[in-house]
N, C-alpha and C positions, 0 to 999 in steps of 0.2 A: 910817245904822245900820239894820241888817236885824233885820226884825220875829222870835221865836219861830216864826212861822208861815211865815215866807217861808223861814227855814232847814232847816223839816222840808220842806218842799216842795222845795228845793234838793237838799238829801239823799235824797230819793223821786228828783228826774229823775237822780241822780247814777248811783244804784241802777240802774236801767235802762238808761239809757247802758249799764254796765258788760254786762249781761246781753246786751245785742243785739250789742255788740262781740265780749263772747265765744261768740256764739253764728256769727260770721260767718269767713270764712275768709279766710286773709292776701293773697288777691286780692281779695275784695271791701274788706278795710281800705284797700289801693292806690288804689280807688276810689272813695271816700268821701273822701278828704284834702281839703278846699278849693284847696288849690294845688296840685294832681295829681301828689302822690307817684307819681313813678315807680319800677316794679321794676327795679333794675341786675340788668342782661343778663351771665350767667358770664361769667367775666374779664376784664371791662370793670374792671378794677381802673388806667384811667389809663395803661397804657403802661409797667406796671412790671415784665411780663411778655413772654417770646419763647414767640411759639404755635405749635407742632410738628401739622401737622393729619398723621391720621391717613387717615382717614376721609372722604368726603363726609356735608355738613350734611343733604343729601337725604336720608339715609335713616335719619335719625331724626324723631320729634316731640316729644321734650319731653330736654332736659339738668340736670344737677346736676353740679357741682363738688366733688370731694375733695381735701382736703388730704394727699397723699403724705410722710411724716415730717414731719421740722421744720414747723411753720404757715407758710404764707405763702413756702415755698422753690420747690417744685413742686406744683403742682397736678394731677389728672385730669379732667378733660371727659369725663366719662363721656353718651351718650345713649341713649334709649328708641326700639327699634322698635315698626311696627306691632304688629308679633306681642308684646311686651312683653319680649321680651330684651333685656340691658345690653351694650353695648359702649364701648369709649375711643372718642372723636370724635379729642380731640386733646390732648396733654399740654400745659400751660403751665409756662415753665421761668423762674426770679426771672431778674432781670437781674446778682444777685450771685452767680447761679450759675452762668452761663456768659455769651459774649460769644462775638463774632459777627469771625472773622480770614478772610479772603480770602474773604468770601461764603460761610464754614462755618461752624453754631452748634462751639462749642467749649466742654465744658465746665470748668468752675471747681471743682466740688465732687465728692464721693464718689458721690454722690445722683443728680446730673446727669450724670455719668458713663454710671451702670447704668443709668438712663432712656434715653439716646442708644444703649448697647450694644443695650438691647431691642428697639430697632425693627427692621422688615425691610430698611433702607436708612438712609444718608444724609441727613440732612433736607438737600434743597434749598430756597434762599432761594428763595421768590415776589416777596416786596415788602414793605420797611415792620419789623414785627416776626414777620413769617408765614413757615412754611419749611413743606416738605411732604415728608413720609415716608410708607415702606410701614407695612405694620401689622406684628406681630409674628409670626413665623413658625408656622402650625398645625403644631403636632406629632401624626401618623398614629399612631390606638391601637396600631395593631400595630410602632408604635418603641417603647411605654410599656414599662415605665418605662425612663426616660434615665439619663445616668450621672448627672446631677444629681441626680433623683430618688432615686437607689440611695443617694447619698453623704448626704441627707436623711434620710430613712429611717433608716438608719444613724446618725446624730446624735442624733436622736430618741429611739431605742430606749437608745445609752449616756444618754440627760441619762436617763431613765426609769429604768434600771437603777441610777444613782447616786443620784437620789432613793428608790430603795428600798433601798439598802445602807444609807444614813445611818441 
């Protein structure tokens, strides 16, 4: 049975603990764990994912992963250059959204689909769950704006003007 005194002193280191935990950042929590929590590496999700690289890993240093609609259907591998501009590294695509017929990702879903269309190529299979694509085609300002664009823009403008007739 704990003493009155041994409880407020309990309650003080508890106090602190808390303070120095939130005072430290979710890499140093990593390394503090007694059994060395490790940070899971983007979409090291197990193998539940086909990875469309974009991109060489070279020429970024640090990534973060988006979830592209649905949770968990497609992901982005977005990376950080030097200079600190974002780019796609490489898309990760579920394995219920598309599947892989004569050595071509093939998509499954709506999503997967539009993903696949965007690229500047083909994903070819490397190996395993890895396929590799060009990147997405840079459209020159002086094509701006596209027909896509226009037909935008123009959608835009009726949803606008319907919200102000109501």
């Amino acid at each position: 049975m704990a003493t009155t005194k041994q409880r407020q002193a309990a309650k003080r280191n508890i106090k602190k603990a808390q303070a120095v935990w939130k005072s430290m950042s979710s890499r140093a929590h990593a390394r503090r764990q007694p059994e060395g929590r490790a940070r899971q590496r983007p979409g090291a999700g197990g193998g539940e994912f086909y990875r469309v690289e974009v991109r060489p890993k070279t020429e970024f240093v640090t990534f973060r992963t988006q979830d592209v609609g649905k949770k968990g259907d497609i992901e982005r591998l977005a990376g950080k250059r030097k200079s600190g501009s974002w780019d796609t590294q490489a898309w990760l695509i579920s394995k219920d959204s598309a599947h892989v017929a004569r050595g071509k990702l093939v998509a499954d879903t709506r999503a997967a689909e539009k993903v696949l269309m965007t690229l500047g190529s083909p994903p070819k299979h490397i190996g395993g769950l890895r396929f590799k694509a060009r990147p997405t085609p840079n459209i020159p300002e002086r094509a701006k704006p596209t027909t896509a664009m226009r037909r935008a823009q123009m959608s835009n403008i009726r949803k606008a003007q319907a919200v102000r007739w109501r």
